[in-house]
LOZA-867932 format. One record per atom (N, C-alpha, C, O, CB): residue in one letter; x, y, z. Coordinates in steps of 0.1 Angstrom, whole numbers, padded with zeros to 4 digits, always signed. Last residue first. Glycine has a CB too. Example, Ala and Ser with C-alpha at 12.3 -4.5 7.8 and 13.67 -1.06 7.14 Angstrom:
LOZA-867932
S+0128-0022+0071 S+0137-0011+0071 S+0129+0000+0079 S+0134+0011+0080 S+0141-0006+0057 A+0132-0057+0078 A+0123-0045+0078 A+0132-0033+0078 A+0142-0033+0085 A+0113-0045+0090 
***
This chain:
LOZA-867932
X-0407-0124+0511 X-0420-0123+0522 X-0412-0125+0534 X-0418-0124+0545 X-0433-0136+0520 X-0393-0134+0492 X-0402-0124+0488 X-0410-0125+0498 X-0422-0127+0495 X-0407-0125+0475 X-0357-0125+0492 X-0366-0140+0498 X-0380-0126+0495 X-0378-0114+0495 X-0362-0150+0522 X-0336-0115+0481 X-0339-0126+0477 X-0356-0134+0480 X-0363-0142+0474 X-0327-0132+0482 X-0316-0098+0493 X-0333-0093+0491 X-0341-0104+0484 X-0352-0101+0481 X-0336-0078+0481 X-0294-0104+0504 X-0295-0103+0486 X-0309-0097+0483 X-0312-0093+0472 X-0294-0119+0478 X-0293-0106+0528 X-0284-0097+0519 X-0282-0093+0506 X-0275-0085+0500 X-0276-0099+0519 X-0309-0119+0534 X-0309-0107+0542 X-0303-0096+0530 X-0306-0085+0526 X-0299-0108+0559 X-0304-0142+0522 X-0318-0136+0522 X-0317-0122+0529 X-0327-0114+0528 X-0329-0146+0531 X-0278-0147+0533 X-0280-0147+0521 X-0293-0138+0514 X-0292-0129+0505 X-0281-0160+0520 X-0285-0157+0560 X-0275-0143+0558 X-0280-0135+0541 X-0283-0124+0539 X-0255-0149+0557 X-0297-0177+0556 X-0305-0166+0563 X-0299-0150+0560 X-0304-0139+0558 X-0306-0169+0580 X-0279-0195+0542 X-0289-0191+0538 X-0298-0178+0541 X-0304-0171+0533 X-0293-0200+0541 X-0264-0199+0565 X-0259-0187+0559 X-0272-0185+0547 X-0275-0173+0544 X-0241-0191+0552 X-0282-0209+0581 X-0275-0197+0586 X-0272-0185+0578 X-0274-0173+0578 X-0262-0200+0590 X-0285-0235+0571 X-0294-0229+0574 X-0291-0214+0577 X-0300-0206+0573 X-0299-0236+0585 X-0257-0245+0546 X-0264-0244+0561 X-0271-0230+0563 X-0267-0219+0560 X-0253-0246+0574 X-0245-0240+0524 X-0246-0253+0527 X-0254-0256+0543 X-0257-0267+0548 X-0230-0258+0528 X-0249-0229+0491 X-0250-0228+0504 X-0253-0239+0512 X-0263-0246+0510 X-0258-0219+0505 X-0251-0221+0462 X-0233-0225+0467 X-0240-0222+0484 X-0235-0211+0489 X-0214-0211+0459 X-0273-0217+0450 X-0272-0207+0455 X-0255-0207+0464 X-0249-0197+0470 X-0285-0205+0465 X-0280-0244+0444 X-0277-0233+0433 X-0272-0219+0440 X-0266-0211+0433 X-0291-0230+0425 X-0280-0260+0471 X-0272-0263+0455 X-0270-0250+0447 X-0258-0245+0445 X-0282-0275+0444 X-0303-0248+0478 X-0294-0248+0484 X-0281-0250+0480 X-0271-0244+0485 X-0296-0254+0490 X-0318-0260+0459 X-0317-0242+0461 X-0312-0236+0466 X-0312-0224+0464 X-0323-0235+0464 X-0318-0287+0465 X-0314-0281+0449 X-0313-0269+0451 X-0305-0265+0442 X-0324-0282+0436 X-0324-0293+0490 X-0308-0294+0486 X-0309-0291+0473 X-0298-0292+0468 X-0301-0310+0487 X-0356-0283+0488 X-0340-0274+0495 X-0324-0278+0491 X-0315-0271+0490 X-0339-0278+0513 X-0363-0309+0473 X-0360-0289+0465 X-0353-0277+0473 X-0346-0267+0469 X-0377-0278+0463 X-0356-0322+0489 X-0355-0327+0477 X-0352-0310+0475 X-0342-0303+0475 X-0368-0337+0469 X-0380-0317+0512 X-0362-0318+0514 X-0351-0316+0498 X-0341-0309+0498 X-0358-0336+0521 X-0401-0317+0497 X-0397-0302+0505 X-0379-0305+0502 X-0370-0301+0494 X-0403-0301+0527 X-0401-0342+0493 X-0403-0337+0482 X-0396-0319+0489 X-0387-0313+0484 X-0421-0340+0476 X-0406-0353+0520 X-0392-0356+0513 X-0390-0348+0497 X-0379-0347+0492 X-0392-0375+0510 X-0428-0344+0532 X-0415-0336+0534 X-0402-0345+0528 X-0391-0343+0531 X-0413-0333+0551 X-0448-0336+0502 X-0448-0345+0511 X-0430-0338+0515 X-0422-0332+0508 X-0453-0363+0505 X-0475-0307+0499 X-0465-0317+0497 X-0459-0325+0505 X-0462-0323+0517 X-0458-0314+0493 X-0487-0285+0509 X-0498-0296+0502 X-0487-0307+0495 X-0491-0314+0486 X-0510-0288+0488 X-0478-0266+0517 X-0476-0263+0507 X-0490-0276+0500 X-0498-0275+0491 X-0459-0264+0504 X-0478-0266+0544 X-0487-0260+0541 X-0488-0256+0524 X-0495-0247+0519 X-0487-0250+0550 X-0467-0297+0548 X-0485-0296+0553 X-0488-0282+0548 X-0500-0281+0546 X-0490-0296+0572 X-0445-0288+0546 X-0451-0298+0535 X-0463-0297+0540 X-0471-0296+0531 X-0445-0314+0533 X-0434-0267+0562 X-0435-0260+0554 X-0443-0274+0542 X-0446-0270+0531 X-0419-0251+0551 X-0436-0285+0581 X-0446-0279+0590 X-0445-0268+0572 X-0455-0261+0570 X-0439-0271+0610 X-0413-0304+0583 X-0426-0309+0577 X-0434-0297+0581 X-0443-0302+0585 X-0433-0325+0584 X-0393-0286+0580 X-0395-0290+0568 X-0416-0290+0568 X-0425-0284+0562 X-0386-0307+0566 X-0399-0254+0602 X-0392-0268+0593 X-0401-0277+0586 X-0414-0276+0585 X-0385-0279+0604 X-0393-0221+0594 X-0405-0232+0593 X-0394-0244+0591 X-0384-0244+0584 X-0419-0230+0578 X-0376-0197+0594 X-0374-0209+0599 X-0387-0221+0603 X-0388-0228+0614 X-0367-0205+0611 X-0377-0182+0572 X-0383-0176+0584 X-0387-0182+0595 X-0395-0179+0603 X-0392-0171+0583 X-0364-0192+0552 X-0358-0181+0559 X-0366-0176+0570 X-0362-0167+0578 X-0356-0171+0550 X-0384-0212+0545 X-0371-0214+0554 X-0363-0207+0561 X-0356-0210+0571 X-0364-0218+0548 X-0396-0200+0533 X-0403-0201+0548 X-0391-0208+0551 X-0390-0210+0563 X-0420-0211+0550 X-0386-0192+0512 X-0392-0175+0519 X-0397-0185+0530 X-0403-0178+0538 X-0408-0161+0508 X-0378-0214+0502 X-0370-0204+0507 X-0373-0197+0514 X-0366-0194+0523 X-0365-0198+0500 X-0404-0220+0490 X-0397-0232+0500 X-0387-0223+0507 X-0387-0224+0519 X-0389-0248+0491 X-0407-0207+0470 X-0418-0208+0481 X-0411-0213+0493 X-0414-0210+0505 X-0430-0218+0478 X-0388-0212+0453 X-0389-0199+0461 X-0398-0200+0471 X-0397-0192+0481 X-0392-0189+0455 X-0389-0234+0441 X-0382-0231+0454 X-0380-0217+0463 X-0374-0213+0473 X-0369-0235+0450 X-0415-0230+0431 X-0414-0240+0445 X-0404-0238+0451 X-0404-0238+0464 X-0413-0253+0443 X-0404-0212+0407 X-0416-0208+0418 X-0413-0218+0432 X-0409-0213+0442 X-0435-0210+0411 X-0369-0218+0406 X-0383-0218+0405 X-0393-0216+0413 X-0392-0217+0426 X-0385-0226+0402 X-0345-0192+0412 X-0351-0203+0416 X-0364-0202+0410 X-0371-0192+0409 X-0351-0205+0430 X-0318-0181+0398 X-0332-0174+0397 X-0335-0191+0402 X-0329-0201+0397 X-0340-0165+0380 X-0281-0162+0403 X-0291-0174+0401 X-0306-0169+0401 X-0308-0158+0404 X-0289-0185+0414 X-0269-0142+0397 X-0275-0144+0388 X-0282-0156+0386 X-0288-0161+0377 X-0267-0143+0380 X-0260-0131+0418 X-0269-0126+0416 X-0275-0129+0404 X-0285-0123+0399 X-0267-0115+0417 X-0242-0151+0420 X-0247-0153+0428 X-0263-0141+0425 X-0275-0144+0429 X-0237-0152+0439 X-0216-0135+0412 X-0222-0147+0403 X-0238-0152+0411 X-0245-0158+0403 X-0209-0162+0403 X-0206-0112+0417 X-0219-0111+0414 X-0225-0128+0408 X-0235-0130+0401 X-0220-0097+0402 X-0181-0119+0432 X-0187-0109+0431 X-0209-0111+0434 X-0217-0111+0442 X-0180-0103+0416 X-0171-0130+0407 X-0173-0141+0419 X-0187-0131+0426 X-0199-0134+0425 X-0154-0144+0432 X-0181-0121+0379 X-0169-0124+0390 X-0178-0127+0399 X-0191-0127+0398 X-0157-0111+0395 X-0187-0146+0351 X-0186-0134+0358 X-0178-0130+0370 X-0168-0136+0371 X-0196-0131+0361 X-0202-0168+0329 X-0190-0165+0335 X-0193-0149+0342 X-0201-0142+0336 X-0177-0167+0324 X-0226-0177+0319 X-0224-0174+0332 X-0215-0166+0337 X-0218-0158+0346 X-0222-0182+0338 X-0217-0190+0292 X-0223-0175+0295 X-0227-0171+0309 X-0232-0160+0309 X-0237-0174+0287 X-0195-0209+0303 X-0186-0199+0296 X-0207-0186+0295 X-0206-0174+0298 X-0175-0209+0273 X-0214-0224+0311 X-0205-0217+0324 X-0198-0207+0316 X-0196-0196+0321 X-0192-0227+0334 X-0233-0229+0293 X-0242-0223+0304 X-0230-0220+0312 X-0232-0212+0321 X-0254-0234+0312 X-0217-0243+0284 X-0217-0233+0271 X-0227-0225+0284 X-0228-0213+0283 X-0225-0239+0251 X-0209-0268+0298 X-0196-0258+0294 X-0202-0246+0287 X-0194-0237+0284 X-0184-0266+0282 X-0236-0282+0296 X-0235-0275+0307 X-0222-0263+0308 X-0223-0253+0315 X-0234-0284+0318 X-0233-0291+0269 X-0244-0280+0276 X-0242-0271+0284 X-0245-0259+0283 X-0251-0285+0282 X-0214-0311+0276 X-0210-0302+0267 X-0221-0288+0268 X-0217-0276+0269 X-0211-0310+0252 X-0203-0321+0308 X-0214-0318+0296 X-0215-0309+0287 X-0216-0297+0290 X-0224-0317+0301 X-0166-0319+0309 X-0182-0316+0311 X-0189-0314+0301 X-0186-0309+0290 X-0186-0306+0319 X-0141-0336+0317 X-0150-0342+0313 X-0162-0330+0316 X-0168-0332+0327 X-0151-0357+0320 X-0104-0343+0316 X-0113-0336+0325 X-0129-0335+0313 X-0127-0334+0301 X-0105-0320+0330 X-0077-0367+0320 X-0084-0354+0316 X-0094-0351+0321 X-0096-0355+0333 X-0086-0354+0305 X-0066-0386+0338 X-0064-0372+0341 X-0068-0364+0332 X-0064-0352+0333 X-0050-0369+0344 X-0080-0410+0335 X-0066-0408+0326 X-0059-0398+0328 X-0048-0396+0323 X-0069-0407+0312 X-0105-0407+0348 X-0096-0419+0353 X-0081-0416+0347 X-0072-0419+0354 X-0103-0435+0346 X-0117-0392+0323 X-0111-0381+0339 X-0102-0392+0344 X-0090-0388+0345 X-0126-0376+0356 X-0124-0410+0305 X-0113-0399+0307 X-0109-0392+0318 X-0098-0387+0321 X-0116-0390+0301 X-0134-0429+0319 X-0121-0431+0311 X-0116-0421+0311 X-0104-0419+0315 X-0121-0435+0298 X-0158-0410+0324 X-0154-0423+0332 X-0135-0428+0327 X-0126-0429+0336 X-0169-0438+0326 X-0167-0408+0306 X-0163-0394+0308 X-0156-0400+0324 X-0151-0393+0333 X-0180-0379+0308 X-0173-0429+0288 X-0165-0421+0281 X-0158-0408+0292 X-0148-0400+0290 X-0176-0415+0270 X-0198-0437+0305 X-0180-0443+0305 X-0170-0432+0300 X-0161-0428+0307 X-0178-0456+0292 X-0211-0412+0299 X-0210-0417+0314 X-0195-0422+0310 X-0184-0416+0310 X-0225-0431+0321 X-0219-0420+0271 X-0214-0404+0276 X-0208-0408+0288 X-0196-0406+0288 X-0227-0390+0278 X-0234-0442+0276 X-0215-0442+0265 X-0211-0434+0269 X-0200-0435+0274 X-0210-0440+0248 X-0259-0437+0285 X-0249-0444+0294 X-0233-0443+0286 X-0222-0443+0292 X-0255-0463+0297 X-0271-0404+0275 X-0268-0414+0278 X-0258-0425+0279 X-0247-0423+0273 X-0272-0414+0275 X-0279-0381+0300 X-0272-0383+0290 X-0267-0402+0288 X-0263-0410+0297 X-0258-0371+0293 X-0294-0373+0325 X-0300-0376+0314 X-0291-0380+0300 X-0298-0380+0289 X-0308-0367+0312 X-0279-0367+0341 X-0281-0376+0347 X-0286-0383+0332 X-0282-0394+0328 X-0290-0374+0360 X-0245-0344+0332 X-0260-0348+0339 X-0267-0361+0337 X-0260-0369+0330 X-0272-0338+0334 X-0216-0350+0350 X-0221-0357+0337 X-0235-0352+0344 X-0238-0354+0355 X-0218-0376+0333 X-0183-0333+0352 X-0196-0328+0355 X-0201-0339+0343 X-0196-0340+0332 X-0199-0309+0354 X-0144-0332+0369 X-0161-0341+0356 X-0169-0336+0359 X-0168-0332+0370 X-0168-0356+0356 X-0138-0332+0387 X-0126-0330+0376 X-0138-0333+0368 X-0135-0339+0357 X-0110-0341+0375 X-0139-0313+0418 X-0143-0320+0406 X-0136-0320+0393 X-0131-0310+0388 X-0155-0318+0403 X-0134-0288+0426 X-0120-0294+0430 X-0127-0310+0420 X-0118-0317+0415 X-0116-0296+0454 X-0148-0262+0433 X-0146-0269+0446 X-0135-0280+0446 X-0128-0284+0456 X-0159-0275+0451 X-0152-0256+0408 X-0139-0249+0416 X-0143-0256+0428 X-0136-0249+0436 X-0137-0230+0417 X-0169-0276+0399 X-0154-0275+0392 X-0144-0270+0401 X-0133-0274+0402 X-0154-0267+0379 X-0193-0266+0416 X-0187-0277+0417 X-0174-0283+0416 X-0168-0290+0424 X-0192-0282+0412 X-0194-0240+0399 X-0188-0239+0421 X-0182-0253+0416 X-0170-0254+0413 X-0206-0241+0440 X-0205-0248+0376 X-0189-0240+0379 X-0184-0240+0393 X-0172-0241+0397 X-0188-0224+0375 X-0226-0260+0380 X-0214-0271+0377 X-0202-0262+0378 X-0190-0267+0381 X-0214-0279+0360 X-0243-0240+0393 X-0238-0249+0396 X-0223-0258+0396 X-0214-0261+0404 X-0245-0253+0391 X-0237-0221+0366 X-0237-0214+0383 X-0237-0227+0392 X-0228-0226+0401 X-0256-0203+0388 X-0252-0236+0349 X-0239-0231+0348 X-0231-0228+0361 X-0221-0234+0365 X-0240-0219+0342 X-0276-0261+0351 X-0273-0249+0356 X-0259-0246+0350 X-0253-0257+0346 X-0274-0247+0371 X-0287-0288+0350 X-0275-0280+0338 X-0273-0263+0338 X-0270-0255+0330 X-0282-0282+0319 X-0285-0315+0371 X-0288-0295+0371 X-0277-0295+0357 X-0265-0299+0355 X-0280-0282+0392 X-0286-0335+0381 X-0300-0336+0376 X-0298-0316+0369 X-0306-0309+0365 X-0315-0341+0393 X-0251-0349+0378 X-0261-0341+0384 X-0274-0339+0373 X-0274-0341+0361 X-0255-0325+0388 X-0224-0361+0390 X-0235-0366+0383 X-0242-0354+0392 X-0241-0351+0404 X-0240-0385+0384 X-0185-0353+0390 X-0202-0351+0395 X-0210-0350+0388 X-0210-0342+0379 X-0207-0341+0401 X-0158-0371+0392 X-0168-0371+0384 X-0181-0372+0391 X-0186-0381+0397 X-0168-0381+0374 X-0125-0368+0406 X-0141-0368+0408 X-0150-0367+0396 X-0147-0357+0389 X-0144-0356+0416 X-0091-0387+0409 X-0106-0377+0399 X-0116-0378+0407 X-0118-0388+0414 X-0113-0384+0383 X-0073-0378+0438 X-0083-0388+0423 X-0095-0378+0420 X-0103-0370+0425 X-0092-0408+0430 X-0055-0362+0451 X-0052-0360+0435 X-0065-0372+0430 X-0066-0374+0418 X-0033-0366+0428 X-0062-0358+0477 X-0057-0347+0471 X-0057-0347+0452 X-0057-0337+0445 X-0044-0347+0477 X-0088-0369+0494 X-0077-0374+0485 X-0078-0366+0467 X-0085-0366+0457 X-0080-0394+0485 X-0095-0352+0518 X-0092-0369+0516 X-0082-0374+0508 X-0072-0381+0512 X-0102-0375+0511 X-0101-0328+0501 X-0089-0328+0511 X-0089-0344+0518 X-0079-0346+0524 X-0090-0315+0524 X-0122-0339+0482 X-0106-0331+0475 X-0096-0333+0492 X-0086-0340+0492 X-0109-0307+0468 X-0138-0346+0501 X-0134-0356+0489 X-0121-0351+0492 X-0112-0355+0499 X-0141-0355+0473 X-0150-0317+0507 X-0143-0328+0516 X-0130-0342+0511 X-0119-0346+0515 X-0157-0334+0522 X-0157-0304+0485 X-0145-0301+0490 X-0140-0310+0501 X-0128-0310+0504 X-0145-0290+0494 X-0177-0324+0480 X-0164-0321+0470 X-0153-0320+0474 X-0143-0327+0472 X-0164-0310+0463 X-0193-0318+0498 X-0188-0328+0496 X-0176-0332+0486 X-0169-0342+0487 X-0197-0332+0494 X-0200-0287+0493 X-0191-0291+0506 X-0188-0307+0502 X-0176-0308+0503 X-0201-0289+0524 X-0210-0289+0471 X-0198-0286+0468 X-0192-0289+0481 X-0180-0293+0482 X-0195-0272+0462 X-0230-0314+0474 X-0229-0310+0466 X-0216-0306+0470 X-0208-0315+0472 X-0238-0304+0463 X-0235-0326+0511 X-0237-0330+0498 X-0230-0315+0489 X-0224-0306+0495 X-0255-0333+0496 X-0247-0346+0540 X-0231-0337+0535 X-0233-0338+0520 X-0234-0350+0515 X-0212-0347+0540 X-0280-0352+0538 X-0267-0350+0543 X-0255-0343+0543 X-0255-0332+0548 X-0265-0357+0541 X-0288-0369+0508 X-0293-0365+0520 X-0277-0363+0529 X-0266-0369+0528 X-0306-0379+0527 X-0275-0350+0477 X-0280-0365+0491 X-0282-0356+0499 X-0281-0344+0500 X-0266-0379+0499 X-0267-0341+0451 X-0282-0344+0456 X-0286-0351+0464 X-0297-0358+0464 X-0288-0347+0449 X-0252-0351+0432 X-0246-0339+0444 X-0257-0337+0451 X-0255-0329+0460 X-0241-0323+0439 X-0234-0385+0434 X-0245-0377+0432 X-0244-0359+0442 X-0238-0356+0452 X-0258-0389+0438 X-0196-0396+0425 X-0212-0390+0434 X-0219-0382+0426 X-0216-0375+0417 X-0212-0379+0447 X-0174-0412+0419 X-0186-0407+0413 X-0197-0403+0423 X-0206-0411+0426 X-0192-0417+0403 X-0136-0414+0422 X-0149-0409+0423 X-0162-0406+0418 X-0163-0396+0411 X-0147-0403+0425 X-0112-0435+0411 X-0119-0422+0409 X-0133-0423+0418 X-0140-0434+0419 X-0122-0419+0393 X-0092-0452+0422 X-0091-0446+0410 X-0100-0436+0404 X-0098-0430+0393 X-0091-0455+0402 X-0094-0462+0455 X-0102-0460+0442 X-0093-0452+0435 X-0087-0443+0442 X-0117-0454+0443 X-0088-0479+0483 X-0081-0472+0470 X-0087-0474+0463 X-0089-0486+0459 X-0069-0475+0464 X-0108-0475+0511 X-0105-0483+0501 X-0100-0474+0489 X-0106-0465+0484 X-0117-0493+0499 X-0108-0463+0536 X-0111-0476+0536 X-0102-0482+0528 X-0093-0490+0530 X-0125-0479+0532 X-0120-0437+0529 X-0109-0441+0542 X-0105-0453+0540 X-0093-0454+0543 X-0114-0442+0558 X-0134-0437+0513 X-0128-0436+0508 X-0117-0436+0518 X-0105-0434+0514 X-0131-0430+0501 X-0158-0447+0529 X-0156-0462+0522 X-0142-0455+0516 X-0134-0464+0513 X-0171-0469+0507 X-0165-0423+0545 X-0159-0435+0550 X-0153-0447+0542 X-0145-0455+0547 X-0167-0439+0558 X-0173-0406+0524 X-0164-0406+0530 X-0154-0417+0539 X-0142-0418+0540 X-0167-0399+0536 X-0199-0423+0519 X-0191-0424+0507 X-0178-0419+0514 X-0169-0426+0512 X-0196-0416+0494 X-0214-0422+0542 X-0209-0434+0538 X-0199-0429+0527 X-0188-0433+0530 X-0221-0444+0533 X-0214-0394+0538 X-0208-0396+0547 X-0205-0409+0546 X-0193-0411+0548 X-0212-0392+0558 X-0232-0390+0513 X-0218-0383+0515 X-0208-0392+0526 X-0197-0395+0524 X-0221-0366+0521 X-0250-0423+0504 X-0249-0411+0509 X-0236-0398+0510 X-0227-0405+0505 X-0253-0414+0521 X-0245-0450+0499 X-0263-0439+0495 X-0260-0428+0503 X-0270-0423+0509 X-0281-0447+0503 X-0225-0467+0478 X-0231-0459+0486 X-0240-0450+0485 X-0243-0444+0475 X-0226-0455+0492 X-0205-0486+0468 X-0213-0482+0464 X-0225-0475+0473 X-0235-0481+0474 X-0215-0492+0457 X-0171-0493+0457 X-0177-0493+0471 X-0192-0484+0462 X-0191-0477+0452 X-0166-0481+0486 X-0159-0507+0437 X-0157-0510+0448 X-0163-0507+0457 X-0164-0514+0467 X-0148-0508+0450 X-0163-0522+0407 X-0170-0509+0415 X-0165-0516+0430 X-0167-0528+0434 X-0192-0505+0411 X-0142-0516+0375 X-0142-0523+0385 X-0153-0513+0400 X-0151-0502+0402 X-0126-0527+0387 X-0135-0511+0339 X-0142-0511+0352 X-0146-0516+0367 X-0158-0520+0368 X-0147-0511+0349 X-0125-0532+0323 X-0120-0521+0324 X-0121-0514+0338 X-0112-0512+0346 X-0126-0513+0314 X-0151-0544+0313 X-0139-0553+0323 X-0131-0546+0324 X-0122-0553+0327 X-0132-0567+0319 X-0181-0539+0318 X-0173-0533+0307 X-0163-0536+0317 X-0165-0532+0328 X-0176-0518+0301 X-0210-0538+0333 X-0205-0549+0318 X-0194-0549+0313 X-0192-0556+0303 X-0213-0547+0304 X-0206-0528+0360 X-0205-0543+0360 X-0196-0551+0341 X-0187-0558+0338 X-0227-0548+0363 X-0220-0501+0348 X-0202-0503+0353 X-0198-0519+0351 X-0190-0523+0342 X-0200-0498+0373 X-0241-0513+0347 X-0237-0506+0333 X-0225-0506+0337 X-0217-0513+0330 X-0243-0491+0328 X-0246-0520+0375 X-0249-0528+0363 X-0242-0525+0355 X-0232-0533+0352 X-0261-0529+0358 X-0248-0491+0386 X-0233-0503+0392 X-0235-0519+0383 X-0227-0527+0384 X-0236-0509+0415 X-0268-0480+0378 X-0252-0473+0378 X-0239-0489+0380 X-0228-0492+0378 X-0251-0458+0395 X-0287-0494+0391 X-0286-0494+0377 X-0273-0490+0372 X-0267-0496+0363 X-0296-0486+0370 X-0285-0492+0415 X-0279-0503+0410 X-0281-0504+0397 X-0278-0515+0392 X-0282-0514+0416 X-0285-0465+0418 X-0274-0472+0423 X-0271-0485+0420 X-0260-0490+0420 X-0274-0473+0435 X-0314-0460+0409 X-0302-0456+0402 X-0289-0456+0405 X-0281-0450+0399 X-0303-0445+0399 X-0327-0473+0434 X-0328-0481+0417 X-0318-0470+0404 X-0316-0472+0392 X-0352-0481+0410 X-0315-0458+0456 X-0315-0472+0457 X-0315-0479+0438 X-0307-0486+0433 X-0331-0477+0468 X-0303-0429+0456 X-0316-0435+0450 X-0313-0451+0446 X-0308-0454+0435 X-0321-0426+0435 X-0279-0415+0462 X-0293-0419+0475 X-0304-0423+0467 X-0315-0421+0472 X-0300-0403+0486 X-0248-0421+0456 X-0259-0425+0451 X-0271-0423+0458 X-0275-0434+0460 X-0259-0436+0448 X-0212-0426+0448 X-0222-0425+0461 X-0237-0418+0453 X-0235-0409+0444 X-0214-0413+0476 X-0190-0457+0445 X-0206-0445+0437 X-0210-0440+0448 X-0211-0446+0458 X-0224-0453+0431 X-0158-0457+0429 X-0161-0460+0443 X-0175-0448+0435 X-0174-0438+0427 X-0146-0456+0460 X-0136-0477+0410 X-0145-0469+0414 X-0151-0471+0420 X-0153-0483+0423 X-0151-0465+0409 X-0110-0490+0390 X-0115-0486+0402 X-0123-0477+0409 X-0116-0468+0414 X-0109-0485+0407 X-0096-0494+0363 X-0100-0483+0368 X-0115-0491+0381 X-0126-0496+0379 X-0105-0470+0351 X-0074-0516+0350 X-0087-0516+0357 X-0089-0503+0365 X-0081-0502+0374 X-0087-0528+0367 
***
């Protein structure tokens, strides 16, 4: 019985995730959560056989959450679900200490399959996303000069860097501030940056931000 513990911030893809787990008696879901920090605490709690998070919560998320995980608990697998087939992504993620990368859109056999295997100690990424890290590959250096954000998140960047908060950058975009928040933890995601600061550093240093 492989033992799993979800963390999840979308209420109807937490319990769709924990249904499809539910059918298959191999599988067992022990703790199911909407966030990093719930998901830290349930792994104080309770022996799981692996890990599945979302890298996209509100909160403690993507590779800092990884790396928290990894020094909790040194050897269970992680398997990270993500909406991103970036390269520049799933590779931080991997070197933060994940043993799996599944994107969201693959379907549910790919999930188990990659569910059994990491559970067994092998290791699991989207086949897509392996051919976006082997043409990514570079040094550490410059990996970073090779991210490119979409127009929105660039919009969203050049006023973050000049410390608009959220809701005051959704009234002038004409969006709502959970949609703002949403595209900061993805640009924030791609760029391997976890706080407001170093973001700023980032923009200073990369010439990145266009205003």
């Amino acid at each position: 019985m492989i033992c799993v513990a979800i963390a999840e911030d979308h209420a109807i893809v937490l319990a769709g995730l924990c249904r499809l787990l539910a059918m298959n008696h191999d599988i067992k879901v022990t703790a199911a959560v909407r966030n990093g920090e719930q998901l830290l605490q349930s792994l104080r709690d309770k022996k799981v056989d692996l890990v599945i998070t979302d890298l996209s919560m509100p909160g403690i998320n993507g590779t800092q959450l990884i790396l928290e995980i990894r020094r909790l608990l040194p050897t269970t697998p992680i398997l990270a679900l993500s909406m991103h087939k970036e390269g520049e992504v799933a590779n931080r993620v991997l070197k933060a200490g994940a043993t799996g990368y599944v994107t969201k859109d693959r379907d549910p056999e790919i999930l188990l399959s990659a569910i059994r295997l990491c559970a067994k100690g092998g290791r699991y990424v989207d086949p897509e996303v392996a051919a976006e890290i082997i043409f990514h590959q570079g040094s550490d250096d410059n990996a970073q000069d090779q991210v490119s954000l979409s127009r929105r998140e660039q919009e969203i960047f050049d006023r973050l860097v000049k410390g608009q908060a959220i809701v005051a950058i959704a009234e002038e975009l004409g969006i709502s501030p959970k949609t703002v928040s949403t595209h900061k933890f993805r640009l924030m995601e791609k760029l391997g940056i976890d706080n407001l600061s170093d973001l700023v550093r980032y923009a200073i240093k990369s010439g990145l931000t266009q205003g």
